[in-house]
C-alpha positions in Angstrom: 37.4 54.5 30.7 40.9 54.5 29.1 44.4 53.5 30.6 47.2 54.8 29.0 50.2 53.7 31.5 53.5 55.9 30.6 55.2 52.5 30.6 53.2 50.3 29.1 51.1 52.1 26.6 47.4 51.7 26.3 45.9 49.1 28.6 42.1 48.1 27.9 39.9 48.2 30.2 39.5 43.9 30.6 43.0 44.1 32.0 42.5 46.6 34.6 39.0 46.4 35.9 38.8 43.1 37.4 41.7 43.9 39.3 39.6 47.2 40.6 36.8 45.0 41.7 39.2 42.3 43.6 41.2 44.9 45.4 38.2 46.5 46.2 39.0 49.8 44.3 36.3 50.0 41.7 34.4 51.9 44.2 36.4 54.9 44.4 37.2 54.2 40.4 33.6 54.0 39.7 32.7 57.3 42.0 35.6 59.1 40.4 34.5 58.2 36.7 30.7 59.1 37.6 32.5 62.3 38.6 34.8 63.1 36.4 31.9 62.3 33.3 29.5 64.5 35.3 31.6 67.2 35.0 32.2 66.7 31.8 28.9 66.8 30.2 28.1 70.8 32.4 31.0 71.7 30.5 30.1 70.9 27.2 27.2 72.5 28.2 28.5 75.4 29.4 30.8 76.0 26.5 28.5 74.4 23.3 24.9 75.6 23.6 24.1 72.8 21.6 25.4 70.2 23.6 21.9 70.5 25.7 20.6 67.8 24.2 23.8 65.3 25.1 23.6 62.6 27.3 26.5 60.8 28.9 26.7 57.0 29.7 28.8 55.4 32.6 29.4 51.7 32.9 28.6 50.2 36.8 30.0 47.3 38.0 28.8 44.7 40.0 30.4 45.6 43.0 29.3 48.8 42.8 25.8 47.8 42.5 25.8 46.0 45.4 27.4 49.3 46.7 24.6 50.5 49.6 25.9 53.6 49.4 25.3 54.0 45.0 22.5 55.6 45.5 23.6 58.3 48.2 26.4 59.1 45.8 24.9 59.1 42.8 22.9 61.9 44.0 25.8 63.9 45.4 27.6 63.8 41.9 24.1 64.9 40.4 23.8 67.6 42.7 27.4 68.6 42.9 27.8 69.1 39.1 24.2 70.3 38.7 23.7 68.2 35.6 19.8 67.1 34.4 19.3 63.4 36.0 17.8 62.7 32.9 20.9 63.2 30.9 22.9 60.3 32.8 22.6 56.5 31.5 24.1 54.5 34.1 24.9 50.9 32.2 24.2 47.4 33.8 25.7 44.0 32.1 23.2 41.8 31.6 25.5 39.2 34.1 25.4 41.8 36.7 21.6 41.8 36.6 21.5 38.3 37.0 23.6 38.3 40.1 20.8 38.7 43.3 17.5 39.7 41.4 16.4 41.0 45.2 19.3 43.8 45.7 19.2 44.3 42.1 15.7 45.2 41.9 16.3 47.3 44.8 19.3 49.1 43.7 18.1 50.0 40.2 14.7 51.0 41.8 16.9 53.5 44.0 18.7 54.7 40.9 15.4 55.2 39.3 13.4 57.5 41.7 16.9 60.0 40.9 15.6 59.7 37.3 18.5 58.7 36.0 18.2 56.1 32.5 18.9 53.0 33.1 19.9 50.4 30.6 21.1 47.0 29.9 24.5 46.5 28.3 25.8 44.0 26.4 22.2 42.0 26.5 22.3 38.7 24.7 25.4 37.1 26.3 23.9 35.9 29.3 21.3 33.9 30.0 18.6 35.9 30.6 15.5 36.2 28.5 13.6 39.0 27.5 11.0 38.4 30.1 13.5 39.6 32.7 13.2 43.2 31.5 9.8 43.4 33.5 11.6 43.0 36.5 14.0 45.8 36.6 12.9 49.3 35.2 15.1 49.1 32.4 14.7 52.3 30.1 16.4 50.6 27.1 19.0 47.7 25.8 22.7 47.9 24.1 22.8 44.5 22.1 25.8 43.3 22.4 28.8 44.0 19.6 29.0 40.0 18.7 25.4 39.8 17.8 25.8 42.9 15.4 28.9 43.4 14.2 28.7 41.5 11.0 25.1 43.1 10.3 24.6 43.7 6.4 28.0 41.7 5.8 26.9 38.3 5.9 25.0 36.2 2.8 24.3 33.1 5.0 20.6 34.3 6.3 
C-alpha cells in the first residue's frame, strides 16, 4: 500500500504503518486493503481472461494476526468477492512469526484450512532459523531485499 497525501506527496509505507498499528487502525487498514486487492484481482479477471492464472499478495501485520477475528474476515472478503482462496498470498514478516509461536501457529493454521498461501516475508532478518518453517505451514519464503540485492554484482565471493 501506497500514500500519496495531497500535501505532502508520497509517504512510504514505514512512515505510516506503525502509526496504524499504535492507534489501533491497521485493523480496519488491513481489512480494507484485503478488500480493496480482492476486488481487484475478480476484476482483472473479469476483464483479462488471462489474468486467471494471477495471484495477489497482501502484507498482515502483527496486530492483525493476533486479530481473533482474521480468520472470520478473511473468509467474508473471499466469499464476498468470490475470488479462488488459492489465488491470495497473505505475507507474514519473519518478526511477526516470532512474536507468540502459540497464537501464531494457531492463526496461520486458521488461515490455512481457507486455503489461502501463506508465506514468509522478508526471511533472513530475524532470528529465526530455517528449522522454524516446520512449525507454521508456510507455503513459501520472500528473502529479504538486503540479502539479494547486490546478487551477480559483487566480485568479493
Amino acid at each position: 500500500m501506497r500514500w500519496r497525501h495531497p500535501q505532502r506527496g508520497f509517504i512510504p509505507p514505514s512512515e505510516f504503518i506503525p502509526i496504524a498499528e499504535e492507534t489501533g487502525l491497521i485493523i480496519p487498514l488491513g481489512k480494507w486493503v484485503l478488500l480493496e486487492a480482492c476486488r481487484q484481482l475478480m476484476n482483472w479477471n473479469a476483464r483479462l481472461p488471462l489474468a486467471s492464472n494471477l495471484t495477489i499478495s497482501v502484507n498482515l501485520s502483527v496486530k492483525q494476526l493476533g486479530d481473533p477475528e482474521l480468520g472470520r474476515t478473511v473468509q467474508q472478503i473471499l466469499k464476498a468477492t468470490g475470488i479462488n482462496p488459492r489465488r491470495l498470498k497473505l505475507e507474514i514478516t519473519e518478526s511477526a512469526m516470532m512474536e507468540d509461536h502459540v497464537l501464531m501457529s494457531q492463526t496461520l493454521e486458521q488461515l490455512k484450512k481457507l486455503n489461502i498461501q501463506l508465506y514468509m516475508d522478508d526471511f533472513g532478518t530475524g532470528y529465526s532459523s530455517l528449522s522454524c518453517l516446520h512449525r507454521f505451514p508456510i507455503d513459501g519464503l520472500k528473502i529479504d531485499r538486503a540479502f539479494i540485492q547486490s546478487m551477480g554484482q559483487r566480485n568479493d565471493y
